[in-house]
C-alpha positions in Angstrom: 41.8 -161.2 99.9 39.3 -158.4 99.1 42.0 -156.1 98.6 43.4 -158.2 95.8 39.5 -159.1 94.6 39.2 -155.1 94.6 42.3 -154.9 92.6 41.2 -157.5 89.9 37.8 -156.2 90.0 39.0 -153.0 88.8 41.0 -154.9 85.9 44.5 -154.8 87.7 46.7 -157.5 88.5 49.5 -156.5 91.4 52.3 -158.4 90.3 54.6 -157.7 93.0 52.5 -158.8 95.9 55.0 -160.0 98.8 55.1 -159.6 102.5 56.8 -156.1 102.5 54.3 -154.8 100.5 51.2 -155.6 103.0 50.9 -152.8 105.6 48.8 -152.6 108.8 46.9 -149.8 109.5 46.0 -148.0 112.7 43.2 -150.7 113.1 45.7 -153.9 112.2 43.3 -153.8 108.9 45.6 -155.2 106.2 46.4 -152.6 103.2 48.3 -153.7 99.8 51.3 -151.4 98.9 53.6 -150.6 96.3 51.5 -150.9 92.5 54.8 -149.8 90.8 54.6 -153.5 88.6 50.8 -153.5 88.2 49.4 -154.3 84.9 45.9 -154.6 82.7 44.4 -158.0 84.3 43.4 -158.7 80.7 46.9 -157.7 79.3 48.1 -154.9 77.1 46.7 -156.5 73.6 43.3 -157.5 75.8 43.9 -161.3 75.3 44.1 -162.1 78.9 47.6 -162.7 79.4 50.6 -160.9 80.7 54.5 -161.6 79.4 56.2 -159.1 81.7 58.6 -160.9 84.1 58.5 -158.9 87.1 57.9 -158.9 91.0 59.9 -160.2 93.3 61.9 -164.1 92.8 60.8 -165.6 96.2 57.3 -164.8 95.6 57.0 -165.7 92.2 55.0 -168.4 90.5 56.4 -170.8 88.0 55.1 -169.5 85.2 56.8 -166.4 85.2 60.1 -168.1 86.1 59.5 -170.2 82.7 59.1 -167.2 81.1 55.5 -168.3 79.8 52.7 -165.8 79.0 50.5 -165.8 82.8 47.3 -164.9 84.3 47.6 -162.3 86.5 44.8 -163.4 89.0 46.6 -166.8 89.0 49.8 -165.2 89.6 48.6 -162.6 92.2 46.4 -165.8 93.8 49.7 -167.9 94.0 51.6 -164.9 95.6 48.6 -164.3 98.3 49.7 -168.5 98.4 52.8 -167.7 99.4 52.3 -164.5 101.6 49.2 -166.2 103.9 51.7 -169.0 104.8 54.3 -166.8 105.8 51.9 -165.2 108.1 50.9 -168.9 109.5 53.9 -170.1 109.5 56.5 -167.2 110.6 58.5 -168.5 107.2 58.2 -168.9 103.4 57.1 -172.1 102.4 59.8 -172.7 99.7 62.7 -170.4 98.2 61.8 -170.2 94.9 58.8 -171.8 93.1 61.1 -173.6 90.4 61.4 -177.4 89.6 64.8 -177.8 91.5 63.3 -176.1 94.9 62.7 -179.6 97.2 59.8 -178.0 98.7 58.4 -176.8 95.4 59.0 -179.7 94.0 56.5 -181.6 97.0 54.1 -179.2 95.1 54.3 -179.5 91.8 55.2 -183.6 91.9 51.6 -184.0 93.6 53.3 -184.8 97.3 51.6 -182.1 99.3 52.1 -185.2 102.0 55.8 -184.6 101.9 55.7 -180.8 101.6 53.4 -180.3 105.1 55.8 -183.1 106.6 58.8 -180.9 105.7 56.8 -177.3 107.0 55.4 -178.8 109.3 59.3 -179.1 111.1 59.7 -177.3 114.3 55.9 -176.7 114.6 53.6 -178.8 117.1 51.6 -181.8 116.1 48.5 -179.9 114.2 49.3 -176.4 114.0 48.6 -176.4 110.4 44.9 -177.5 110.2 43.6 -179.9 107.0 41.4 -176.7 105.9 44.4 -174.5 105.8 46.4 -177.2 104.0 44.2 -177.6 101.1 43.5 -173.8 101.1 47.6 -173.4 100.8 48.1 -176.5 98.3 45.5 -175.0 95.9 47.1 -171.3 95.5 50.1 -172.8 94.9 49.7 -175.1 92.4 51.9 -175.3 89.7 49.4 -175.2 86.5 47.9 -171.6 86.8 44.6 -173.2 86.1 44.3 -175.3 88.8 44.5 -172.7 91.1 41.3 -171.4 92.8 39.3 -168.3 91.2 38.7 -165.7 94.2 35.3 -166.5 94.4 36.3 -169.9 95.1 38.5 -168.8 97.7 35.8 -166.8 99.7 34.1 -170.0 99.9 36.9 -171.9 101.1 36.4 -173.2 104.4 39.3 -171.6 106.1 38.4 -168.7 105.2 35.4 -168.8 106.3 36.4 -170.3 109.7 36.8 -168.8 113.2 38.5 -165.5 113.1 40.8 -164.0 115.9 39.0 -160.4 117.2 41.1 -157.2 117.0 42.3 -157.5 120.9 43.8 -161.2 119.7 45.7 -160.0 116.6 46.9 -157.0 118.7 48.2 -159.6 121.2 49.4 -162.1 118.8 51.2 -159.0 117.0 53.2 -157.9 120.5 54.3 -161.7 121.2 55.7 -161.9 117.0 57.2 -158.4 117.6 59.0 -159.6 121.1 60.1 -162.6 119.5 61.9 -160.8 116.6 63.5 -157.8 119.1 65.1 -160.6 121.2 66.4 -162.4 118.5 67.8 -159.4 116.9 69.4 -158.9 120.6 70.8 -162.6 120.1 71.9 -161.8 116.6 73.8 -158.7 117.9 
């Protein structure tokens, strides 16, 4: 998050932001790759909006699938949506964030109930937390409006809940990197 504050601050919208473009460093800090689709935040005529459609499908947000002209903090904001989840969750929360997705469509219907029923599968009882849920259903919200500005979500409560230290994300890191290496094995 202040990677992509830093990047709007200095009037750039990413535009591309998925998980293969976050990198860790030697310190498991988080570092944003790959500007090759950045753009002007406030759009090449300075009105505000962009009208490239670029990025990458399974991360984008509706609004550039519909072609409209888009924000690129609320487009960046729902990507950040979509990558945080996958981090959470070890999987996207939806293929594609069009009106024929089902789990997009919990979204953008107003059925968030239905949509963390449906995640929720094959996870125990709780592992998704009410904070994280609201935090989650905000960013990706279908109208680029009602998503949260970045101050707003530096004041969320999940993000400013407990954090795992460096020796936790190190360890939870090894157990996600053992799990994918033996099901490559399987796969194999």
């Amino acid at each position: 998050m202040n990677g992509l504050d830093h990047c709007h601050r200095k009037g750039y919208a990413h535009r591309d932001l998925k998980t293969e473009n976050i990198l860790l460093d030697d310190k498991l800090r988080l570092k944003i790759a790959d500007f090759g689709f950045a753009g002007p935040i406030e759009g090449r005529d300075g009105q505000g909006m962009l009208h490239t459609y670029v990025g990458t499908e399974n991360y984008m947000p509706p609004e550039i699938f519909m072609e409209q002209a888009y924000s690129g903090r609320a487009a960046d904001i729902f990507t950040a949506g979509i990558i945080l989840f996958i981090m959470v969750a070890q999987h996207p929360p939806f293929t594609f964030a069009r009106p024929n997705d089902a789990y997009f469509k919990c979204i953008s219907s107003n059925r968030q109930d239905l949509f963390w029923k449906l995640v929720g599968k094959g996870h125990p009882d709780g592992f998704f937390s009410d904070d994280f849920k609201d935090l989650i259903t905000s960013m990706l919200q279908l109208e680029p409006n009602h998503r949260p500005s970045m101050s707003e979500l530096f004041q969320h409560p999940w993000v400013n809940g407990q954090i795992p230290n460096e020796t936790e994300i190190a360890a939870e890191i090894k157990q996600r990197k053992k799990m994918m290496d033996q099901q490559r094995q399987g796969d194999e």
